[in-house]
C-alpha positions in Angstrom: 0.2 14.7 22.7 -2.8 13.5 20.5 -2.0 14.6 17.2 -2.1 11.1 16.1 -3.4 9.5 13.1 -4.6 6.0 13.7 -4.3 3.5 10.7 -5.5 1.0 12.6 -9.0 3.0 13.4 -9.4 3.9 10.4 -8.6 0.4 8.7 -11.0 -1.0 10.9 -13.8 1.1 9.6 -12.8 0.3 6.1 -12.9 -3.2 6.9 -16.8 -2.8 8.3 -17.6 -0.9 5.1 -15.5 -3.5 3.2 -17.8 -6.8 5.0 -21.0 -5.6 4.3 -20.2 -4.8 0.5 -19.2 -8.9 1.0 -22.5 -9.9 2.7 -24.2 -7.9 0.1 -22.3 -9.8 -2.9 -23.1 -13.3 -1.1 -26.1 -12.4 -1.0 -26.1 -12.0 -5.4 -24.5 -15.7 -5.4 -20.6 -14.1 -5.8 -18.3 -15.2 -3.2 -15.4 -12.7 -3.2 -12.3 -14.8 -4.0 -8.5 -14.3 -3.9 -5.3 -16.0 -4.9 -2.4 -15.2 -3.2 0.8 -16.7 -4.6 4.0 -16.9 -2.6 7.3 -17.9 -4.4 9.8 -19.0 -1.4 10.5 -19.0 2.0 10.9 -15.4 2.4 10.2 -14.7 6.3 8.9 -11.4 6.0 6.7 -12.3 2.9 5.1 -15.3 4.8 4.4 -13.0 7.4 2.3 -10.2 5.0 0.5 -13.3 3.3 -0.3 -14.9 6.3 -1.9 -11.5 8.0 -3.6 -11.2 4.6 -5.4 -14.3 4.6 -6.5 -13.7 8.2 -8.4 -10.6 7.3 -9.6 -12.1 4.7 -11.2 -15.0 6.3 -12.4 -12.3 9.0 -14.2 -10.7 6.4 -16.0 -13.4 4.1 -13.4 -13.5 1.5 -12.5 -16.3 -0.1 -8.5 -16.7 0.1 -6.7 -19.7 -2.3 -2.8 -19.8 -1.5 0.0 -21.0 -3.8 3.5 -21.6 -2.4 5.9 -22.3 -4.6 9.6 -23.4 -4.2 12.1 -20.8 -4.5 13.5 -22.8 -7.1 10.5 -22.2 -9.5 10.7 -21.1 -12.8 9.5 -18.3 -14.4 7.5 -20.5 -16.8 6.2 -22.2 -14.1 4.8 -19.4 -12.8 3.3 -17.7 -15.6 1.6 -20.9 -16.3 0.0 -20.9 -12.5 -0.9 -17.0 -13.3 -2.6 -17.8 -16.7 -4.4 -20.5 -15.0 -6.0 -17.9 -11.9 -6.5 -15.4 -14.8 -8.8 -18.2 -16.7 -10.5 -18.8 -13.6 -13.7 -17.0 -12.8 -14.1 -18.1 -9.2 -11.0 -16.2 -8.8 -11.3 -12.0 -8.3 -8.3 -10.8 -7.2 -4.9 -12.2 -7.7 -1.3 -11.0 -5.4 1.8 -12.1 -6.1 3.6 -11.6 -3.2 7.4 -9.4 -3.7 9.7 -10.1 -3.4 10.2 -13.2 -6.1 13.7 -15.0 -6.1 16.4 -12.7 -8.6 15.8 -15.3 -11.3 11.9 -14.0 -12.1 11.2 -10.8 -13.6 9.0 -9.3 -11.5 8.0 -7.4 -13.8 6.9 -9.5 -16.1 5.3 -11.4 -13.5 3.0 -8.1 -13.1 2.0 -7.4 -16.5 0.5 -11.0 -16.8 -1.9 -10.8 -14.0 -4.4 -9.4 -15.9 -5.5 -5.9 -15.1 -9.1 -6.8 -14.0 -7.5 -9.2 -11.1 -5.1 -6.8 -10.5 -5.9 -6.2 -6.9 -2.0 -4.7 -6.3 -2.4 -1.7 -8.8 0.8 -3.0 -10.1 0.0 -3.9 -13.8 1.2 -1.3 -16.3 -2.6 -0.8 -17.7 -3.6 -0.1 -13.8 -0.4 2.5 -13.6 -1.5 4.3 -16.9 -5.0 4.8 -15.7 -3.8 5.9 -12.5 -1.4 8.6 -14.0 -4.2 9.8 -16.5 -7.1 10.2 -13.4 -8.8 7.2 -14.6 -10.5 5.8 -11.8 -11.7 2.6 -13.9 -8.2 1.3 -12.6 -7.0 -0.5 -8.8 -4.7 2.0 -7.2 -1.3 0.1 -5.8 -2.8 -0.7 -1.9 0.1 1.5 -0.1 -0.3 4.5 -1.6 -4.6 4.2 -1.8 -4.5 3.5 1.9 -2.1 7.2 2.7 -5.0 8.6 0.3 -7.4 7.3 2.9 -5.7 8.1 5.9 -5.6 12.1 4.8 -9.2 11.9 3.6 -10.6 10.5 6.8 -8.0 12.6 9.1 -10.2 15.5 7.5 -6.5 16.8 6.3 -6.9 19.6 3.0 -4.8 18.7 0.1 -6.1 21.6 -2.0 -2.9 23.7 -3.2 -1.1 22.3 -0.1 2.4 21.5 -0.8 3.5 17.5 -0.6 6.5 16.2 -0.2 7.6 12.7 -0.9 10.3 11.2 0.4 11.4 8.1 -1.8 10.4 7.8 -6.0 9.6 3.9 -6.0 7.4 2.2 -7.9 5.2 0.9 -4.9 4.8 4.2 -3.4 6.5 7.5 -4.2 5.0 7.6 -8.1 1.4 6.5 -7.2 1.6 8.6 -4.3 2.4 11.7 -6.7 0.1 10.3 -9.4 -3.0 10.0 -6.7 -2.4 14.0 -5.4 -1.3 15.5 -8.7 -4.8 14.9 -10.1 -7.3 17.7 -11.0 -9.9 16.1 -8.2 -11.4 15.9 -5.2 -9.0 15.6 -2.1 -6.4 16.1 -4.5 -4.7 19.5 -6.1 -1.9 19.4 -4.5 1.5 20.5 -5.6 4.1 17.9 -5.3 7.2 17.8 -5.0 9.2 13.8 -5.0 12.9 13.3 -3.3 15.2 10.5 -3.7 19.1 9.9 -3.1 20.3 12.7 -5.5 18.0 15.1 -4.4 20.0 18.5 -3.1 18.9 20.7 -0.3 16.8 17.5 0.7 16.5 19.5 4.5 15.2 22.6 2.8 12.2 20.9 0.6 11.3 18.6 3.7 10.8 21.9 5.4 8.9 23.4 2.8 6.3 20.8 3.0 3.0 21.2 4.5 2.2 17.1 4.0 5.5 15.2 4.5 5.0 11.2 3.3 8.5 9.2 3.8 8.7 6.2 1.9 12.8 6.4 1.4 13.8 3.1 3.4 16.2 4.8 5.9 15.9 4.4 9.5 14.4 7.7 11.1 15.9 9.6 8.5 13.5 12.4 8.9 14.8 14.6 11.8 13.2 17.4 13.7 14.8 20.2 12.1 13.3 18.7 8.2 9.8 19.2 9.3 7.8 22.2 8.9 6.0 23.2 12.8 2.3 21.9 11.8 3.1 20.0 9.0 1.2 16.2 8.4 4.2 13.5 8.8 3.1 10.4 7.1 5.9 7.7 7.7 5.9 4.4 5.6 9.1 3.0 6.3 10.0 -0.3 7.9 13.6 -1.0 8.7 14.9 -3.2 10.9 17.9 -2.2 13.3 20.1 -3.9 15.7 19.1 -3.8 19.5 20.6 -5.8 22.0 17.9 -4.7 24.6 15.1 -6.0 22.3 14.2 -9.6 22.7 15.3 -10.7 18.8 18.1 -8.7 18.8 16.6 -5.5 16.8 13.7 -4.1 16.3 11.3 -2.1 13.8 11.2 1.5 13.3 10.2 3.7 10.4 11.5 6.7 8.2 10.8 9.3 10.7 12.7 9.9 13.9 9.0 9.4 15.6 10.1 11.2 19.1 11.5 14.0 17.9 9.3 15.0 15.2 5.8 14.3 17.3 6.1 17.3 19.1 7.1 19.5 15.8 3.7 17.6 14.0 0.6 19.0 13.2 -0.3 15.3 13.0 1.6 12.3 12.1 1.3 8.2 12.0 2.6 6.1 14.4 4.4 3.5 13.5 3.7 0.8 13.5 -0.8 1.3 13.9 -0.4 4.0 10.6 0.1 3.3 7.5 0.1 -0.7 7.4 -3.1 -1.5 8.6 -4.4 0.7 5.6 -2.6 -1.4 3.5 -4.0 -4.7 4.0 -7.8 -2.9 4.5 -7.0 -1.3 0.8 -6.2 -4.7 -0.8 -9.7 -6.4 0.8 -11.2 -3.4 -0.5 -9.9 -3.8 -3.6 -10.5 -7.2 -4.1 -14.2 -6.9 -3.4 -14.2 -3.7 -6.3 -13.1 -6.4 -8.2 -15.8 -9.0 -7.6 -18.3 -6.2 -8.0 -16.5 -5.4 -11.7 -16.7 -9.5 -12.3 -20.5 -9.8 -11.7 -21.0 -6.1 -14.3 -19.3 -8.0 -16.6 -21.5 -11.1 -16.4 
């Protein structure tokens, strides 16, 4: 059945438009730079950083990594931060999440300054994004759903959107991006979360259906509209003796069941986290382009 949205297609011609704005920028004497700081040994988190600066290398960007003990105070950190914010070789800075309990993440956040802010994740980036200010970086997650529904050719005018999950990383930017009076926008949207009631009855009302609530294959056949778009974001991991680590990755959406009810949907994984990572690269060259206005 091919009603299947590829992430990783459509990441990949992201990442061609995404090189030659690089070329193009070497070419003007700026070498697109980012600094990605890792606090920890955090498995999953060296594995994100790790495919990040592979694609960046792939693509001409400069990539500086910082990995810090876990044990690394919150001073210590802020003082690495100040330092990449002073530094104007540096475009883009990612702190990668999670820290260790004893940081403040969010503090963390709101010191990368807003113009490096390559993660969308600075409250100055997060106002402009809820006001329709494009000046801003949109958080990567959310700008790279944006992009798959664009370039699937998928309407978003008056449709009815449903999000699954109200998180910080990608159910309020999600609603923030498709609320807005714009282009490939208009939508009318609608954002679930543990206390929701008649959660079955909204799902089903929904003509674009984007799960970002951390359950395993919590969205079931009978929550999906026949025809509706299923974007699933969700990676959990669950036990599986059969699999050769003991468990394997699925997402928030029962994918066999609700394929064949689909107007289209991800796959997962080859959706959404390929967009991801091309969102970031893409945002980090925005941000060398800014750097060089500003010179």
């Amino acid at each position: 059945m091919n009603n299947l949205i590829d992430g990783k297609a459509i990441a990949a011609k992201i990442h061609e438009e995404t090189a030659a704005k690089v070329r193009e920028l070497i070419s003007q004497n700026i070498q697109p730079a980012v600094a990605f700081v890792r606090v920890g040994e955090d498995p999953a988190s060296k594995v994100y950083v790790g495919m990040k600066e592979k694609m960046a290398a792939k693509l001409g960007i400069k990539s500086i990594l910082h990995i810090l003990p876990t044990e690394t105070t919150e001073e210590d950190l802020l003082k690495l931060i100040y330092q990449l914010n002073q530094d104007a070789s540096v475009h883009g800075i990612l702190v990668q999440a999670p820290l260790p309990a004893h940081i403040r993440q969010e503090k963390i956040f709101e010191t990368v300054l807003p113009s490096k802010d390559v993660d969308g994740f600075h409250p100055t980036n997060v106002g402009k994004l809820m006001l329709g200010d494009t000046d801003g970086f949109i958080p990567c997650t959310p700008g790279g759903i944006h992009e798959l529904l664009i370039r699937s050719n998928i309407n978003t005018q008056g449709a009815h959107v449903v999000i699954l999950g109200r998180g910080n990383i990608v159910g309020k930017p999600m609603a923030s991006i498709l609320i807005q009076k714009s282009p490939h926008a208009n939508s009318t949207v609608t954002i679930c979360h543990s206390h929701t009631q008649n959660i079955k009855e909204i799902c089903r009302s929904a003509d674009i259906l984007i799960a970002a609530i951390g359950v395993a294959e919590f969205v079931k056949a009978d929550m999906v509209k026949p025809g509706a778009v299923v974007i699933d974001v969700g990676v959990n991991r669950i036990e599986d003796s059969s699999a050769p680590r003991g468990y394997r990755l699925v997402g928030d959406v029962d994918f066999n069941a609700v394929q064949p009810i689909a107007g289209k949907i991800t796959p997962n994984p080859g959706g959404v986290g390929p967009m991801t990572i091309a969102l970031l690269m893409k945002n980090t060259v925005r941000a060398a382009q800014l750097s060089l206005n500003q010179n």
